[in-house]
C-alpha positions in Angstrom: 58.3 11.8 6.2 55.8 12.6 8.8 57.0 9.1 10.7 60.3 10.3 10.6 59.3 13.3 12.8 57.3 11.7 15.1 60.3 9.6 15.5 62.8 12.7 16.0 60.1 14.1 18.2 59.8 10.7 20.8 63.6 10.8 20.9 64.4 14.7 21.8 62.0 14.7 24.5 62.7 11.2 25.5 58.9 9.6 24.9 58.4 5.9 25.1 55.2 5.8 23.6 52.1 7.8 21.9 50.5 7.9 25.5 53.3 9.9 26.9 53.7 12.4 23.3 50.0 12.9 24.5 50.1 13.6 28.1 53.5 14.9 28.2 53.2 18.8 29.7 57.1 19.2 28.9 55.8 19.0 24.7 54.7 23.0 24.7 58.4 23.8 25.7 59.9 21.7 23.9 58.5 23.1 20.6 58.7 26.5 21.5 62.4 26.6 21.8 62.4 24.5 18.4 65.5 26.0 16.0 65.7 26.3 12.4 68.0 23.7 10.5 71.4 25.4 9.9 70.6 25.7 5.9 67.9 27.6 6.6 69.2 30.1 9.6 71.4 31.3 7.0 68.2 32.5 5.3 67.2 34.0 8.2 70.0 36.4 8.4 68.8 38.4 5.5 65.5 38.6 6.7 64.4 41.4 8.4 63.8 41.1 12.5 60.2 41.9 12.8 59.1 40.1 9.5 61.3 36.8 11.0 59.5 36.9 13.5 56.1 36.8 12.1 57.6 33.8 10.1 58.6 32.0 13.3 55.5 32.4 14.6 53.9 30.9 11.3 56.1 28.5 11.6 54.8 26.9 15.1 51.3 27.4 13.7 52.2 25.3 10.9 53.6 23.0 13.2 50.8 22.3 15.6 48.3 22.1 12.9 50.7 19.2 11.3 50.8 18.0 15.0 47.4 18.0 15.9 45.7 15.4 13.7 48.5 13.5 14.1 48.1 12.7 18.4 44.1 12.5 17.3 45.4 9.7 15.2 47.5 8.5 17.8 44.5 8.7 20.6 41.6 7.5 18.3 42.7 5.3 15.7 39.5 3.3 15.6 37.3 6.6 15.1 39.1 7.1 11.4 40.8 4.1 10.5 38.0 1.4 11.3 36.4 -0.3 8.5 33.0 -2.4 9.0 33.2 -6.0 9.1 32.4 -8.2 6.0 28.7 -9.6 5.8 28.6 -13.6 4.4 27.2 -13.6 0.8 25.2 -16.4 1.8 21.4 -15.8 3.0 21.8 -12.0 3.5 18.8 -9.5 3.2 18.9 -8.0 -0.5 19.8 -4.5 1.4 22.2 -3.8 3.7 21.8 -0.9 5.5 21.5 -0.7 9.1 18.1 -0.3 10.4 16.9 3.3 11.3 14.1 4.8 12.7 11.7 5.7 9.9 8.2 7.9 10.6 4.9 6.8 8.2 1.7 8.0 10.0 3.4 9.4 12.8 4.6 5.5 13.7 7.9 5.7 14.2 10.0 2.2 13.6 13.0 0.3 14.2 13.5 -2.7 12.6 15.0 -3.6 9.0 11.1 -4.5 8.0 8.2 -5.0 8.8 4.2 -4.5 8.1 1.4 -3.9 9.8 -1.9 -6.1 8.2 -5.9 -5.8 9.2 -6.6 -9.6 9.8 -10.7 -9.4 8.5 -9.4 -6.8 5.8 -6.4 -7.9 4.5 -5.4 -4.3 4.1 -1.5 -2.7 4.8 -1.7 -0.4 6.9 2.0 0.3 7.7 4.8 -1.3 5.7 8.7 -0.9 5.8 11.5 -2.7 3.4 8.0 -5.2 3.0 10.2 -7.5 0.9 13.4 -7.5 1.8 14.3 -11.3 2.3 15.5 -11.9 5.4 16.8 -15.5 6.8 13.1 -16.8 8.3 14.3 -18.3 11.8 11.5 -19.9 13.2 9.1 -18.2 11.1 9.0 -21.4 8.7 7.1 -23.0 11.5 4.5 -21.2 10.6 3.9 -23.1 7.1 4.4 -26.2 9.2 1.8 -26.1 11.3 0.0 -24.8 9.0 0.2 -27.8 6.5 -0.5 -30.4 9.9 -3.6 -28.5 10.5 -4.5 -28.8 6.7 -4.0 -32.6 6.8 -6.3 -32.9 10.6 -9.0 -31.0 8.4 -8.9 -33.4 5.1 -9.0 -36.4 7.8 -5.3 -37.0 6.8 -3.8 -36.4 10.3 -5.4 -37.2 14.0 -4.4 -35.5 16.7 -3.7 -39.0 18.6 -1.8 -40.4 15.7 1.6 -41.6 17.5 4.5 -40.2 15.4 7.6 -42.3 16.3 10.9 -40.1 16.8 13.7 -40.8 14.3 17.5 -40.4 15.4 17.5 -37.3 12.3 14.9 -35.8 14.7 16.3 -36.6 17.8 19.9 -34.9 16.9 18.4 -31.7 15.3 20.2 -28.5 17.0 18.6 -25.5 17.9 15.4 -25.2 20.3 14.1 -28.4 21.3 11.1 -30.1 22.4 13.4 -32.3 23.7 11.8 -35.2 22.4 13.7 -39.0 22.3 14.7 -41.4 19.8 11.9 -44.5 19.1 10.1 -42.6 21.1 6.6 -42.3 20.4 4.7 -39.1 20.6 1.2 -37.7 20.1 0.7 -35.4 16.9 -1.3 -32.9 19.3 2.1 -33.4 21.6 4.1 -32.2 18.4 1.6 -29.0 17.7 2.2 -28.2 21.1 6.0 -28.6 21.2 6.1 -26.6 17.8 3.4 -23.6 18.1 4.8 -23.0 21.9 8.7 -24.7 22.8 9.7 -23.8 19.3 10.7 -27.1 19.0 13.2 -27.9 15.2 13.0 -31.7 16.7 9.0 -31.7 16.8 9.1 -29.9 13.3 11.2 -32.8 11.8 9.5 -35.8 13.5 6.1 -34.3 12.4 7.5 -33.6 8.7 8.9 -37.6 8.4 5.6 -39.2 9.6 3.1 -37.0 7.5 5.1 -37.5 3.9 8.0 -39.8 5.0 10.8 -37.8 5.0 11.7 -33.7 5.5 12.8 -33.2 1.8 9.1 -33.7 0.2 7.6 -32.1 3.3 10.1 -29.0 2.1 8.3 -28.8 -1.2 4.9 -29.0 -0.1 5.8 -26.5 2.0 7.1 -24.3 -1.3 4.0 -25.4 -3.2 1.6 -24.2 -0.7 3.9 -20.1 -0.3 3.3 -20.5 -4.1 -0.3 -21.1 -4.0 -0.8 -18.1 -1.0 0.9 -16.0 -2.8 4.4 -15.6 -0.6 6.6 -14.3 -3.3 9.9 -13.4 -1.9 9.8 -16.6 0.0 11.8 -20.0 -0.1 12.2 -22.6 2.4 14.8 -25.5 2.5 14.1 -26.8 5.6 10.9 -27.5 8.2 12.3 -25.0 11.0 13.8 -22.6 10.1 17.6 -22.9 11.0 19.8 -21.2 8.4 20.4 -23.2 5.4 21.6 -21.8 1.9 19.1 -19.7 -0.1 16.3 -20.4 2.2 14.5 -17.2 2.8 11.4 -14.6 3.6 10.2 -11.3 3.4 7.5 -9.5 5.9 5.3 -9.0 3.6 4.6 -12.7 3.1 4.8 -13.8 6.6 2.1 -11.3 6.8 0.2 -12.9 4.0 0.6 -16.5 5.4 -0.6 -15.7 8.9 -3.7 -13.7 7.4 -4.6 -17.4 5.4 -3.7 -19.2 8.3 -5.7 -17.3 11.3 -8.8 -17.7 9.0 -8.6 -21.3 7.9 -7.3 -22.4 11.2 -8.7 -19.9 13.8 -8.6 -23.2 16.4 -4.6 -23.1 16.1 -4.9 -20.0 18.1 -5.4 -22.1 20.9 -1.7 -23.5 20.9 0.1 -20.0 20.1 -1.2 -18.5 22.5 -0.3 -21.3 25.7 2.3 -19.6 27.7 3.8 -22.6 28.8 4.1 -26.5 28.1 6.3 -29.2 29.8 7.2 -32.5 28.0 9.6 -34.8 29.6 9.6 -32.9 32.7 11.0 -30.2 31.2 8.8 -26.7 30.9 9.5 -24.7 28.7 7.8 -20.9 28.3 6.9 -19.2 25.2 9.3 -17.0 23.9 6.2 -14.2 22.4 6.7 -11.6 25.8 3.2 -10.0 24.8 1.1 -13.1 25.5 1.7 -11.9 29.5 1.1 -7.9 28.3 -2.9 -8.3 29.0 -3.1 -6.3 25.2 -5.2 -8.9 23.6 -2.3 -11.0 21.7 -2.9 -14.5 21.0 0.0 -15.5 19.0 1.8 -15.9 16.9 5.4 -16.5 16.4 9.2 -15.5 17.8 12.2 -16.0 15.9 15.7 -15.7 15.4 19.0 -16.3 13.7 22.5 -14.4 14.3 23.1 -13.3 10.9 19.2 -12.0 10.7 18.3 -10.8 14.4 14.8 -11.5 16.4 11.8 -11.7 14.6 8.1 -11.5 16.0 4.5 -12.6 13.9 2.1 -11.3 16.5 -1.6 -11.0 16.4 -4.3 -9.5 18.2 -7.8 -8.9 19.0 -10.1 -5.7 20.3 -13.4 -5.1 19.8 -13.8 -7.2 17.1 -10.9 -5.6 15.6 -8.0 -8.2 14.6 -4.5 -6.7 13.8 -1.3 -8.6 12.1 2.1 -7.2 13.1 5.5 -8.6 11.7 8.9 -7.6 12.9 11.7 -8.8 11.8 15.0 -8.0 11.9 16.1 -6.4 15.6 19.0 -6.2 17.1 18.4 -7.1 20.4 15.3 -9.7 21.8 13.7 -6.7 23.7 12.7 -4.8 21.1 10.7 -6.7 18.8 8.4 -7.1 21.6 8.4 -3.2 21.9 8.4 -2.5 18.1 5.4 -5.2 17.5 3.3 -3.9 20.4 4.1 -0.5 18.2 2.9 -1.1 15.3 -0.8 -3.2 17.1 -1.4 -0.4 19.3 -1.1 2.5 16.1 -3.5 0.5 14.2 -5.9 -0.3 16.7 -6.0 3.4 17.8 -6.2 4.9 14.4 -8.2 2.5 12.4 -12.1 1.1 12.2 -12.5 -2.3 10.5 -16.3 -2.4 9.0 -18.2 -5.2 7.6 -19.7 -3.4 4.5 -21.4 -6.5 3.3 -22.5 -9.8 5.5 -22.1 -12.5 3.7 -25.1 -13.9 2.1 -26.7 -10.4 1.5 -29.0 -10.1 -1.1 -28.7 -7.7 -4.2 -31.0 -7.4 -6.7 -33.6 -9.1 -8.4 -32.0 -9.6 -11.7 -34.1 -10.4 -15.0 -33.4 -14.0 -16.0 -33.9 -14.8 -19.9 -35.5 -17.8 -21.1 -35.5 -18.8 -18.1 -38.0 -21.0 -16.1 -37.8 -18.1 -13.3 -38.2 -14.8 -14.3 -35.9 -12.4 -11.5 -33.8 -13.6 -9.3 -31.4 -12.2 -6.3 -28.1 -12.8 -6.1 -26.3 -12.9 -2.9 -22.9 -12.3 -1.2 -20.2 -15.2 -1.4 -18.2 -13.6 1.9 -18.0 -11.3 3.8 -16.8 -7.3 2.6 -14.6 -6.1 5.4 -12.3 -2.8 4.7 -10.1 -0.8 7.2 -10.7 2.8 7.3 -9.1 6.2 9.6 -11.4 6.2 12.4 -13.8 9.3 11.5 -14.1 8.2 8.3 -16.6 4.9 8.1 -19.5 7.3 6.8 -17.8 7.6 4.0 -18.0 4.0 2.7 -20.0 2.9 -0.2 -21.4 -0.4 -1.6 -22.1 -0.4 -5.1 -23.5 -3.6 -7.0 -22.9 -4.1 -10.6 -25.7 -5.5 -11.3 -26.4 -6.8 -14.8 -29.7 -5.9 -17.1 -30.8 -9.9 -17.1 -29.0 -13.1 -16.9 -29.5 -16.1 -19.5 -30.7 -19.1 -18.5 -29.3 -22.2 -17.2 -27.7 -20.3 -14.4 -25.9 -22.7 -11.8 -26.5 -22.9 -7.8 -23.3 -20.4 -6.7 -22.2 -19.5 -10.1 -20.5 -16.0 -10.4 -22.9 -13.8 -12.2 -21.3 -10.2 -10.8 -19.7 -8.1 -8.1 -20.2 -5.2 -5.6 -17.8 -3.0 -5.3 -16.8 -1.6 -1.8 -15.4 2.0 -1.8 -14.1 4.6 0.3 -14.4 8.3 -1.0 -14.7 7.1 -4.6 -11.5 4.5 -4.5 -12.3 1.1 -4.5 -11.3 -1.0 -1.8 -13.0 -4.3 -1.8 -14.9 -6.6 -4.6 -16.8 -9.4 -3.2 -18.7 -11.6 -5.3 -22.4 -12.3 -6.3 -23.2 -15.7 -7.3 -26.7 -17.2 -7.6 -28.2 -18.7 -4.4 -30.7 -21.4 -6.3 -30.0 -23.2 -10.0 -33.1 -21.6 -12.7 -33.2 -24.4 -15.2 -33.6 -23.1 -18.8 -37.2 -22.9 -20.4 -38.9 -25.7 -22.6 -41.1 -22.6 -24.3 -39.5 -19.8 -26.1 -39.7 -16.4 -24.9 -42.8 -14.6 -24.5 -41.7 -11.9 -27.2 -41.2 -15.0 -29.7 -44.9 -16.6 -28.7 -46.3 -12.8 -29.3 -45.1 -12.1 -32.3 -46.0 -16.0 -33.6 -49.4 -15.2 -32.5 -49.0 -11.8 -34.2 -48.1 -13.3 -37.2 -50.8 -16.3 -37.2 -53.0 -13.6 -37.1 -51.9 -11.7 -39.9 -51.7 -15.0 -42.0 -55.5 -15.6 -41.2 -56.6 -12.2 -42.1 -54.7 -11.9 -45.7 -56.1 -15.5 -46.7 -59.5 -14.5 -45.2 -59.2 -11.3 -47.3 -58.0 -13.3 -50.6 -60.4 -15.4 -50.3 -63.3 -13.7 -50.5 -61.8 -11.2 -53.1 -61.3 -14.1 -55.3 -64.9 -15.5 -54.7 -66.8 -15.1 -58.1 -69.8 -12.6 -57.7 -72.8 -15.1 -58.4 -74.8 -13.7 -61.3 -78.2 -11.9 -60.9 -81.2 -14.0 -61.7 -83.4 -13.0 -65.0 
């Protein structure tokens, strides 16, 4: 119906298109001198003058409000009608919402997740959509350099072990260390071209030549998220590049890097290179803060199309170590901005404390049957916990210490704990093992040998007792 007007309309004033109906000045005329069909003129005989003309009026009114959505329509179509595009089924975060700013301890955040992680701690201190699996990009390298510098530790891997390049390698897309088939490169070469080019075709030669092909590398990869405890987190490939069902959330990266910057502090050395050149070809770290002068010394960029840019940085100020994982921008820029964010809120509002040095002493404890009487147990790490700043005179250390151990007690066996607490809530248990082995005593217990001897005694006195009570009386002499 309302076509059929706008039809009418075009013709009487002779429009060609919506563009003219719009900027046509000749349109307020036009409907001002607008008649009544005949059918309904008729009507208007009857109808008094001053009251037809309060109609008429009503009339146009009606009329323009009709009109008036319709040339919005006509101007904005994409305001009203537009609908959002489809998302792919296939490796999309578990949410879908767009990413908005969100405040948490005055931090203010924009990003689809991320957290913020004390390095010596292991404490969250900011957290947003934590595990919402996201596509991992490059993030994956992560777990493969992690495994190479595993395999250099257990003698495994050298770093002058020639890896030769397979054509699988060789034709891998995505960033590049730009490495060549047969060729035959350094495994310290390859931990460059990963930790620093990005490199998918260092990730793949590496995977082949330490377990002969990517696939089992894949599930070593798998088995050692499992073992960290990386739940939301599956990998189907050595890089990173999408692939079906292959995913990760922040809160594991965040886990992962924690685990990896302690057992492998010397990889920091490689993430935090701003440039390499291989083939004469230099390429420059894609992690922006490295150049910021803010104390960042890794640790990974990262990003996909149907995920965004991710960034796994790390840094370190006065002995203070921070974790920050971004992932999930929409443009490059900003997960530079939003990870330098979330370092700079927690190095400005947090202490990190060493509550208890590893190897401190607690105690003594009373050993039983023992060949030692008491001994101290001591630390078996170190008791770190992340408090507001203005708050570290509020932590405690509390040992539960047991009333005696039994003997035979092992050299580093787990006897107890000390608890680490901050106004009355427990933050940290670090264990108390035995620094020496106390080998179990030949003799029983004092107590026993007391009340033996007790009891001898006893035993002697009643039979010295009997005896002379049963002694006959020798007889007077007459």
């Amino acid at each position: 119906m309302i076509a059929m007007i706008k039809l009418r309309l075009f013709a009487k004033v002779g429009l060609k298109n919506r563009a003219e109906f719009v900027m046509n000045k000749n349109l307020l005329p036009f409907f001002q001198n607008v008649k009544l069909p005949a059918h309904r003129a008729g009507l208007a005989g009857h109808i008094p003058v001053k009251r037809r003309g309060v109609m008429i009026r009503s009339f146009k009114n009606l009329q323009m409000i009709i009109l008036i959505p319709i040339m919005f329509l006509m101007v904005f179509p994409n305001a009203v009608l537009s609908k959002s595009g489809k998302t792919s089924k296939k490796n999309k975060p578990q949410q879908t919402q767009q990413t908005e700013k969100t405040a948490q301890g005055g931090l203010r955040y924009d990003a689809q997740s991320g957290v913020l992680m004390d390095a010596l701690s292991g404490q969250v201190l900011f957290e947003q959509n934590p595990t919402l699996r996201i596509p991992p990009a490059s993030f994956g390298k992560i777990l493969t350099l992690y495994l190479a510098f595993d395999a250099i530790r257990a003698g495994q891997l050298k770093m002058d072990d020639l890896v030769t390049v397979s054509e699988k390698a060789w034709r891998t897309q995505g960033s590049k260390m730009f490495i060549k088939v047969g060729e035959r490169v350094k495994v310290e070469e390859l931990l460059k071209g990963i930790a620093i080019s990005s490199g998918n075709d260092a990730c793949i030669a590496l995977a082949e030549h330490m377990t002969g092909s990517e696939e089992i590398f894949v599930s070593k990869m798998n088995e050692k998220a499992s073992l960290i405890g990386m739940k939301d987190s599956q990998f189907k490939n050595s890089h990173g590049m999408p692939a079906e069902g292959q995913y990760t959330a922040a809160m594991d990266m965040a886990l992962v890097a924690h685990r990896y910057i302690q057992d492998h502090p010397e990889a920091l050395a490689f993430h935090s290179t701003t440039e390499y050149e291989y083939n004469k070809i230099r390429q420059y770290n894609r992690n922006t803060l490295l150049q910021r002068n803010i104390g960042v010394d890794g640790l990974k960029t990262g990003h996909v199309e149907e995920a965004g840019f991710h960034l796994l940085a790390t840094a370190k100020r006065d002995g203070q170590r921070m974790i920050a994982v971004v992932m999930g921008c929409d443009r490059m820029r900003k997960r530079a901005q939003e990870a330098q964010a979330l370092l700079e809120y927690g190095f400005k509002n947090f202490s990190t404390v060493e509550a208890v040095k590893k190897g401190a002493s607690f105690g003594p404890v009373k050993v039983k049957r023992g060949k030692e009487s008491k001994i101290s147990l001591i630390a078996a790490e170190e008791g770190w916990v992340t408090v507001p700043k203005g708050k570290e005179s509020l932590i405690s250390v509390s040992p539960e210490l047991p009333k005696f151990v039994e003997a035979p007690i092992q050299k580093n066996q787990l006897v107890t704990k000390v608890l680490i607490q901050n106004e009355g809530k427990v933050l940290v248990q670090v264990n108390l093992v035995a620094p020496v082995e106390v080998q179990k005593s030949l003799l029983p217990p004092w107590p026993l040998i007391a009340t033996i001897g007790v009891a001898v005694f006893l035993v002697f006195l009643i039979g010295f007792w009997w005896v002379r009570i049963r002694r006959p009386k020798p007889r007077p002499l007459r």
